[in-house]
C-alpha positions as CSV (number, residue, x, y, z in Angstrom):
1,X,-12.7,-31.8,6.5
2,X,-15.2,-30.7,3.8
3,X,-18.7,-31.5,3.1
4,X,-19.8,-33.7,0.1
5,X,-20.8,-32.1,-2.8
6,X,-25.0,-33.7,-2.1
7,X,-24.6,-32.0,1.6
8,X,-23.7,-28.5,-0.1
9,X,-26.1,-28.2,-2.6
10,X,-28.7,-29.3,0.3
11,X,-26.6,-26.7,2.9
12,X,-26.8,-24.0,0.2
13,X,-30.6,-24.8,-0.4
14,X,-31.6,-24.6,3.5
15,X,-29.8,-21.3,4.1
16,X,-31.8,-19.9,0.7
17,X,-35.0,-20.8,2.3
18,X,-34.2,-20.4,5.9
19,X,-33.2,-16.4,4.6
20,X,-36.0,-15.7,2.2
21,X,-38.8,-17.6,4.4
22,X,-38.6,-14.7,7.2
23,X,-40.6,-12.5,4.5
24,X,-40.1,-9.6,2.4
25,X,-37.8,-7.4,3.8
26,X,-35.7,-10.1,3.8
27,X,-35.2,-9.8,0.1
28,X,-35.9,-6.1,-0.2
29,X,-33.8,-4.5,2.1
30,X,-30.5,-5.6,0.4
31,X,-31.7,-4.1,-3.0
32,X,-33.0,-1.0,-1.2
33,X,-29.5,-0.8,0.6
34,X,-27.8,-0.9,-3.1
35,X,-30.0,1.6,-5.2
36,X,-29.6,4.0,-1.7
37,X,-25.8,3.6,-2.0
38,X,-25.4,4.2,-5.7
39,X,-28.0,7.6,-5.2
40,X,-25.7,8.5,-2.2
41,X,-22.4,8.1,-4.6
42,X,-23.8,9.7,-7.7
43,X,-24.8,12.6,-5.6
44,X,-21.9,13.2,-3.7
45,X,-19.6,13.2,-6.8
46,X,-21.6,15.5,-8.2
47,X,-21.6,17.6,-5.5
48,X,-18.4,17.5,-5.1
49,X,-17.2,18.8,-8.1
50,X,-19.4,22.0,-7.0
51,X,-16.3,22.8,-4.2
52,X,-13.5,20.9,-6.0
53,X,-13.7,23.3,-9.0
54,X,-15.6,26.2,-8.0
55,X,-14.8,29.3,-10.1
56,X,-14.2,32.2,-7.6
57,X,-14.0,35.8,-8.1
58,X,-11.1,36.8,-10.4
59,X,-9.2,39.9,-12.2
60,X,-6.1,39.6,-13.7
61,X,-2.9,39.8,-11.9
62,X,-1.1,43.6,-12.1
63,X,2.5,43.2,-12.7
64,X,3.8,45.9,-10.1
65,X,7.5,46.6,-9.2
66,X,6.2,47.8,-5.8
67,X,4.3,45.0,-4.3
68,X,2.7,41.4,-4.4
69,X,-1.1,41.8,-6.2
70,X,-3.5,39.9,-4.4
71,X,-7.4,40.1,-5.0
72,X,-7.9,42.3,-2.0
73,X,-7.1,45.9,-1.9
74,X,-4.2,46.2,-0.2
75,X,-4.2,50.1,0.2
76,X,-5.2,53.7,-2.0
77,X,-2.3,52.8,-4.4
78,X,-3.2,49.7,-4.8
79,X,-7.0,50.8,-5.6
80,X,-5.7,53.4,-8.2
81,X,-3.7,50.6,-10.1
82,X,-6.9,48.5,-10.7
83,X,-8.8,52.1,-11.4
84,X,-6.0,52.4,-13.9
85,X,-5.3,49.4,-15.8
86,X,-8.5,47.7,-15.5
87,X,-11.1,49.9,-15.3
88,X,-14.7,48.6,-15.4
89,X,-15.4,50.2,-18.1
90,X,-13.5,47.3,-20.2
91,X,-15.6,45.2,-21.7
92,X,-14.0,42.0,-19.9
93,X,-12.7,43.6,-16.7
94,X,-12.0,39.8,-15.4
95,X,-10.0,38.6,-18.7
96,X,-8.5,42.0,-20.1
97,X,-6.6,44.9,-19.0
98,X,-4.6,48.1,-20.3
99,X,-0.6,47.3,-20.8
100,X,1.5,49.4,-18.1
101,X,4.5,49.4,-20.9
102,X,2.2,51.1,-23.4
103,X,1.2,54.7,-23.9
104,X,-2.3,53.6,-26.0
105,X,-5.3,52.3,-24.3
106,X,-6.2,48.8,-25.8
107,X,-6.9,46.4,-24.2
108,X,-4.9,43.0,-23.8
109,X,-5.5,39.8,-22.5
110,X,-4.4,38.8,-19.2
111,X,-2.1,35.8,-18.7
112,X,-2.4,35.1,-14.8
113,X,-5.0,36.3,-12.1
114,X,-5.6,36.7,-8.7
115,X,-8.6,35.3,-6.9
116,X,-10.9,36.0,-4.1
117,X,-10.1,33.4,-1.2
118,X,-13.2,34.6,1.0
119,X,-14.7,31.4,0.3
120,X,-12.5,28.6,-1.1
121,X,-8.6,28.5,-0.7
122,X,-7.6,26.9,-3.3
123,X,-9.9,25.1,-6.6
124,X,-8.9,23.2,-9.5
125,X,-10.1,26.8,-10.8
126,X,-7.3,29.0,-9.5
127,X,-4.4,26.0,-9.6
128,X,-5.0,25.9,-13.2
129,X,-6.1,28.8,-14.1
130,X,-9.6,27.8,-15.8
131,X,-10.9,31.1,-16.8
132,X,-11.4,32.9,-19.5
133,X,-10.0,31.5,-22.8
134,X,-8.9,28.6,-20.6
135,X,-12.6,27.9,-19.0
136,X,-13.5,25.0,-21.9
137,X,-11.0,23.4,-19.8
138,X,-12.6,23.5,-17.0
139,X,-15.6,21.8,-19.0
140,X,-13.8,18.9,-20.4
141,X,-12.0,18.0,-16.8
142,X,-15.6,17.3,-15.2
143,X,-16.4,15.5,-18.1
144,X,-13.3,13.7,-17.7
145,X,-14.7,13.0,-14.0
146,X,-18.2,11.8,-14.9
147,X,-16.9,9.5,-17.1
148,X,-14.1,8.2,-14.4
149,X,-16.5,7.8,-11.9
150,X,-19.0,5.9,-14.1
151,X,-16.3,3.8,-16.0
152,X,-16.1,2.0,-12.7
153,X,-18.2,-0.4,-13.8
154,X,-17.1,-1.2,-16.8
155,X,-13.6,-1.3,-15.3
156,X,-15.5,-4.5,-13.4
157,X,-16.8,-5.7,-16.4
158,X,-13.0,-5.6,-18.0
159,X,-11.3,-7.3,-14.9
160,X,-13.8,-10.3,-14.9
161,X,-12.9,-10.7,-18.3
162,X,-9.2,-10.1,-19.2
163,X,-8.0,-10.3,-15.5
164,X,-7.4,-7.8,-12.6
165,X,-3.4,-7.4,-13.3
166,X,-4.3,-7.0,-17.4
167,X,-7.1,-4.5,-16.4
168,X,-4.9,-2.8,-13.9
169,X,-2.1,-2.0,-16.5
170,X,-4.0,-0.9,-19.2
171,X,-5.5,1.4,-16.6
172,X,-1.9,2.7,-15.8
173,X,-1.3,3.0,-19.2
174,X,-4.3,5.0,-20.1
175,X,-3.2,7.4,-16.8
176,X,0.2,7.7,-17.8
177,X,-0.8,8.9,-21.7
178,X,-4.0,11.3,-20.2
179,X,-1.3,12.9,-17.7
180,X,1.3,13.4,-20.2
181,X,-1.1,15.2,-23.0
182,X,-2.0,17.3,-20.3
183,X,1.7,18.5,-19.6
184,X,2.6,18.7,-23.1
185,X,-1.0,20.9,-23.5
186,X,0.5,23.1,-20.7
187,X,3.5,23.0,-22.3
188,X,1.8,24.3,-25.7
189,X,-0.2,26.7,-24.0
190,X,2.3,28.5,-22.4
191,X,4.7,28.5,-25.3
192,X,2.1,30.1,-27.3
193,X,1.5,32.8,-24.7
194,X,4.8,33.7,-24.0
C-alpha cells in the first residue's frame, strides 16, 4: 500500500514543520551533535598516535654469547658490558657503540636495540625499529595516518560517484601496492645493512 506521490510531498512537508516549529534547538542540536563528533574523532586520532607510536627509551642491543640483552640491567656483568661498548661518552650512546670483534675504539652504528618497557609494551617504535637513521620513518607513517583518517571523506565523495564496489577495489588496490613497497623497503633496508 503506498501513498500518492501529492500525499508525500504534503507528509514530507508536515513532518518538516511539525520538527522545526518546536524552536531552535530543534535545528541546532543535530549540527552541534556533528561538529562535537568530528572534534571528538580528530582528537582522539591524534591522541592516539601519542601511545600507538610512542618512542621509548633505547640503546642498542649488545650481541653477547652469555645472555639475552634486555634494556634493564640484568646484573654487574651485564652493567660493565654497556660501561664497555657503549660508554656515555659516545657522542650517540642510543644509535652507536664500540664493535666487540675490534681492537680500535670507533664507533659503529647499531643495527637492533633494546627498549625500556616501563611504560609501553610494545609501539610501532620498537616493532619497527623507528630510531635513529630509521626515525624519518616514523614521520612519514603518521603522515600516512593523518591522511587515512582524513581521506575518509573523500573516499565518500568517490563512492557516490564511481560506486561503493569500484571505490572499494581501488581502495584494495592502493593497500595492496602501499603494503608491498613497504616489504620491499624492508627488504632493501636490511640488504643494505647486512
Amino acid at each position: 500500500m503506498s501513498i500518492p506521490k501529492t500525499n508525500r510531498k504534503r507528509s514530507l512537508v508536515e513532518l518538516f514543520q511539525k520538527t522545526y516549529s518546536q524552536g531552535q534547538p530543534q535545528i541546532s542540536s543535530p549540527a552541534t551533535s556533528t561538529i562535537d563528533q568530528l572534534l571528538y574523532d580528530a582528537a582522539m586520532t591524534a591522541f592516539s598516535y601519542v601511545f600507538i607510536a610512542a618512542t621509548p627509551d633505547h640503546r642498542c642491543q649488545l650481541n653477547l654469547d652469555h645472555f639475552t640483552d634486555t634494556y634493564k640491567i640484568q646484573s654487574n656483568l651485564h652493567q660493565n658490558y654497556i660501561n664497555k661498548y657503549i660508554p656515555s661518552e659516545l657522542k650517540d650512546p642510543e644509535c652507536t657503540m664500540f664493535d666487540k670483534n675490534s681492537s680500535n675504539k670507533n664507533p659503529i652504528p647499531c643495527t637492533q636495540w633494546v627498549f625500556d618497557d616501563t611504560f609501553y609494551n610494545k609501539t610501532i617504535s620498537t616493532d619497527w625499529n623507528f630510531v635513529c637513521t630509521r626515525l624519518h620513518l616514523k614521520g612519514i607513517i603518521h603522515n600516512a595516518y593523518i591522511i587515512g583518517t582524513s581521506g575518509s571523506f573523500l573516499t565518500g565523495i568517490m563512492s557516490d560517484r564511481l560506486e561503493r564496489r569500484t571505490t572499494m577495489y581501488l581502495l584494495i588496490l592502493l593497500m595492496v601496492i602501499v603494503l608491498n613497497s613497504r616489504g620491499e623497503s624492508e627488504t632493501l633496508s636490511t640488504s643494505k645493512s647486512i
